[in-house]
N, C-alpha and C positions, 0 to 999 in steps of 0.2 A: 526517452519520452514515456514508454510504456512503465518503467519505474516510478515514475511520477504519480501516475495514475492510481497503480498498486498500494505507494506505500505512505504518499498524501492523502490522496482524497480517500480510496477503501479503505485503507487501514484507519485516517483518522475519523472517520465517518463512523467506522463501527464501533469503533472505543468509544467515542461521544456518546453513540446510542446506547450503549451499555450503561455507561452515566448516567442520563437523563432518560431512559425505560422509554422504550420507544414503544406506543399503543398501538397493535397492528390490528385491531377492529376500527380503525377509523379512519376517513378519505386522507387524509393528511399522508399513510403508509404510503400510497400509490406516489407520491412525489416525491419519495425517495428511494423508490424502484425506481422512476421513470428511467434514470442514464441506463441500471442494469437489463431495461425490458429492451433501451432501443439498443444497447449494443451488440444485439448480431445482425439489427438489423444496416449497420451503416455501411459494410461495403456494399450494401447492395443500393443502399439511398446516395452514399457518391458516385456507384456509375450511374444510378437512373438519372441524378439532379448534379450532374460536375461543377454548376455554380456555386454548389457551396464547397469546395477547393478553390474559388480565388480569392486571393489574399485579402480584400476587403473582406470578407464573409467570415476569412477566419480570423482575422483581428477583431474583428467584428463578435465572435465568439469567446476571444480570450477576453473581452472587457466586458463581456456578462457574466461569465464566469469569476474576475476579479472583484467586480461590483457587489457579485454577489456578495461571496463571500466574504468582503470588508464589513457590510452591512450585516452579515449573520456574526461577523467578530463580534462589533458594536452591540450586536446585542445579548449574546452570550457574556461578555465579560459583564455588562452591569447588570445581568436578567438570567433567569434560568429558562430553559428550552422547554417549553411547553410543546411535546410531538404531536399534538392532537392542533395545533395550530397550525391551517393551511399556507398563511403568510411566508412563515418560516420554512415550511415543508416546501413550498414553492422557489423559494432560496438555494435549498438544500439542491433540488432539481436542476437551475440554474449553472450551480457552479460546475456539477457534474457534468452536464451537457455538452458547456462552453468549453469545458476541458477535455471529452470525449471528442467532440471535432477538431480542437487543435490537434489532439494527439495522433488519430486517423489522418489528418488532413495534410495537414503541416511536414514536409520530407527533412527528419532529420533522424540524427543518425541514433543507436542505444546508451545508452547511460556510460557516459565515461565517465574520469575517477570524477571530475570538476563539477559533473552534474550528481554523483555519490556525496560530494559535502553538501551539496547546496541542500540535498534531501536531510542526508543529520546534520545542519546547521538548523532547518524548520522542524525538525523532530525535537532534536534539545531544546529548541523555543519553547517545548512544550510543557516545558517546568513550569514556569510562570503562567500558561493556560491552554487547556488541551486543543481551545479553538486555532490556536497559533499554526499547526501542523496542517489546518486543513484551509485555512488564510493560505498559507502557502503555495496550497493546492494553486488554488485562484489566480493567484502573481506569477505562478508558473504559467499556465495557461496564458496569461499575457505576456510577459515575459519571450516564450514558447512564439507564439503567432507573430510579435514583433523580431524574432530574429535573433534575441538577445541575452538568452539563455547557454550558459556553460555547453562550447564546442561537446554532441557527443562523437560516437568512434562507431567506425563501421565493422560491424560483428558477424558472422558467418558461424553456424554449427561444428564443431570440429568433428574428430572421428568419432569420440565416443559423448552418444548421445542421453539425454534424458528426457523424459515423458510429462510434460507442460502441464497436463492436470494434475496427476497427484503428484507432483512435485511439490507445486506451489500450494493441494492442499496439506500436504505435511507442513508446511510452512506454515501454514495458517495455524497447524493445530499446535504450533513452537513456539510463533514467535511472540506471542500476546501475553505471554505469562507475565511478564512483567506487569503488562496493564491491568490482570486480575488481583496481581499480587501488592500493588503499591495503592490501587486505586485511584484519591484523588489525592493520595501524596507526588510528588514532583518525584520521586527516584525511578520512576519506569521513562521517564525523556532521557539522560544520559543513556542509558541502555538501548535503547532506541538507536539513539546516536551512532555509538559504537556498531551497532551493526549493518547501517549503512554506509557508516567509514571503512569496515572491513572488507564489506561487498565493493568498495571502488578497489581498494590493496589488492585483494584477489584479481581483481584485471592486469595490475601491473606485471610485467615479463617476467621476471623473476619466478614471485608466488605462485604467479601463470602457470610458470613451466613446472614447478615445485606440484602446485594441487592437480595440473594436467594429468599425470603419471600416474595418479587412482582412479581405480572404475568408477562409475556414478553409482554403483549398488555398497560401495563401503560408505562416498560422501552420504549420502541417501539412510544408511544403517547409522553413523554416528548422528545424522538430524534426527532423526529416529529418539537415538538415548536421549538428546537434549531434552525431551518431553517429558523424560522422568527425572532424570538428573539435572535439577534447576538448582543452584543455591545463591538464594536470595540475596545475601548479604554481597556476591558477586555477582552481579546480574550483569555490570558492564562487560566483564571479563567474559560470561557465558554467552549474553549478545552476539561482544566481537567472533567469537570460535563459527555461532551461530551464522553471524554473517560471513565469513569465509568459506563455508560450507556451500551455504547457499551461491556465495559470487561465482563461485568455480561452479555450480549447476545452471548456474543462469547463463553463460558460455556456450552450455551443452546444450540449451532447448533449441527447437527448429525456426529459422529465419525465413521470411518474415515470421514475427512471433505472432501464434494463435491468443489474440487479446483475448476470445472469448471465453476459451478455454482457461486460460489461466486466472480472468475476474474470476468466475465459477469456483475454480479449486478453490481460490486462495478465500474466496467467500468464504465457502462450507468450510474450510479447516477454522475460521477465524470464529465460523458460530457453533461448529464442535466445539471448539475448545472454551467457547465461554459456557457453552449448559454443562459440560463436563466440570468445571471448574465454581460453577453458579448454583448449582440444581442436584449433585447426586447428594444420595443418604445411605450409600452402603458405605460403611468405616471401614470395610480392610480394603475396596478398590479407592476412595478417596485417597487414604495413605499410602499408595500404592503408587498414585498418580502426583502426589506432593513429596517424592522421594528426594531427599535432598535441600528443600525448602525450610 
């Protein structure tokens, strides 16, 4: 479930806004903070309010959160996103929200492989429109609240561990390369894909035991190189590596998983890696950082 949240709605959230230049001097930003302001506050809002844990409340969640989102499809595909528009920006809030209490609320288990495709099945949708990945979001969350989402697996920390924040901000600072590099061409969706395919492979027994056997400070040092060694023309192929890297780190984080922690990282690495990739002007650290591209 917490996959979901990561790599649908944050990740497509951020890439959108990157598209459509999101103006943070104006009321409309605060509604697309809102899910991130309230998320630490919600275990403290289900013990104080345990009514919104019964299933009406959170079905009830996952179909504002779908609504929403159908609605902000509808209007991204025939419309451009004006962020200065609070309608939308209220949308945006919606879907988040609805998906943030299914995900807290809702007892189900971590992302097994089944719930891995269902993510890169709505990532590759993204070819055809980046809103597709974050529609996703939405139907999951309904989806999610109704019961009827891809059995996940009950997952437990193993021996050797890894650290939730910068974990997932190194991730953040890896794995968008695609989306700077294609923009609004459609080849950063298979890439995508691939690496949420991988990240299910990694859980299977085998890969399991195969990526088990290394420290998390090697997997952690190869995510590392990914950031400099990108090549373009293989992005699926660097993805998939990327996502096994990652799947086998994602095993390692501690159970229950610190959501807030890890929204955060994987935030900050996703908007490092867009001003580093958006904004510098030194030429030998630029080249430096497109090593391989």
């Amino acid at each position: 479930m917490n996959a979901l949240w990561l790599f649908l709605y944050l990740g497509s959230l951020v890439q959108m806004l990157t598209l459509y230049r999101l103006d943070l001097n104006k009321p409309a930003t605060l509604f697309a903070l809102l899910p991130f302001l309230v998320l630490p506050l919600m275990g403290w809002l289900l013990r104080q309010l345990p009514w919104l844990k019964h299933p009406a409340v959170v079905r009830g969640a996952g179909l504002v959160s779908f609504a929403c989102a159908a609605v902000m499809a509808r209007i991204l595909h025939l419309g451009f996103w004006d962020t200065r528009h609070l309608g939308v920006g209220a949308l945006c809030a919606g879907v988040g929200l609805g998906l943030l209490l299914v995900v807290r609320a809702a007892s189900r288990g971590e992302a097994g492989f089944g719930l891995w495709l269902w993510i890169a099945a709505w990532l590759y949708a993204g070819a055809w429109h980046p809103v597709l990945p974050f529609m996703g979001a939405g139907l999951s969350a309904l989806l999610a609240a109704f019961g009827a989402l891809p059995e996940g697996e009950t997952t437990t920390a193993g021996a050797k561990k890894a650290q939730p924040f910068w974990t997932l901000l190194l991730l953040g600072l890896v794995l968008p390369k695609p989306w700077f590099d294609f923009n609004l061409e459609p080849g950063w969706a298979p890439a995508m894909a691939a690496f949420a395919s991988a990240a299910g492979l990694a859980g299977l027994a085998p890969i399991r035991a195969a990526l088990g056997k290394l420290p998390s400070v090697a997997l952690l040092l190869v995510l590392a190189v990914a950031f400099v060694a990108y090549p373009s023309a293989w992005a699926p192929v660097w993805a998939g590596v990327v996502g096994l890297l990652f799947g086998a780190l994602w095993r390692r984080l501690p159970r229950p998983l610190p959501l807030a922690q890890v929204t955060y990282g994987f935030l900050l690495g996703l908007l490092v890696s867009y001003a580093l990739h958006s904004n510098l002007g030194v030429p030998m650290l630029r080249r430096f950082i497109w090593w391989g591209s």
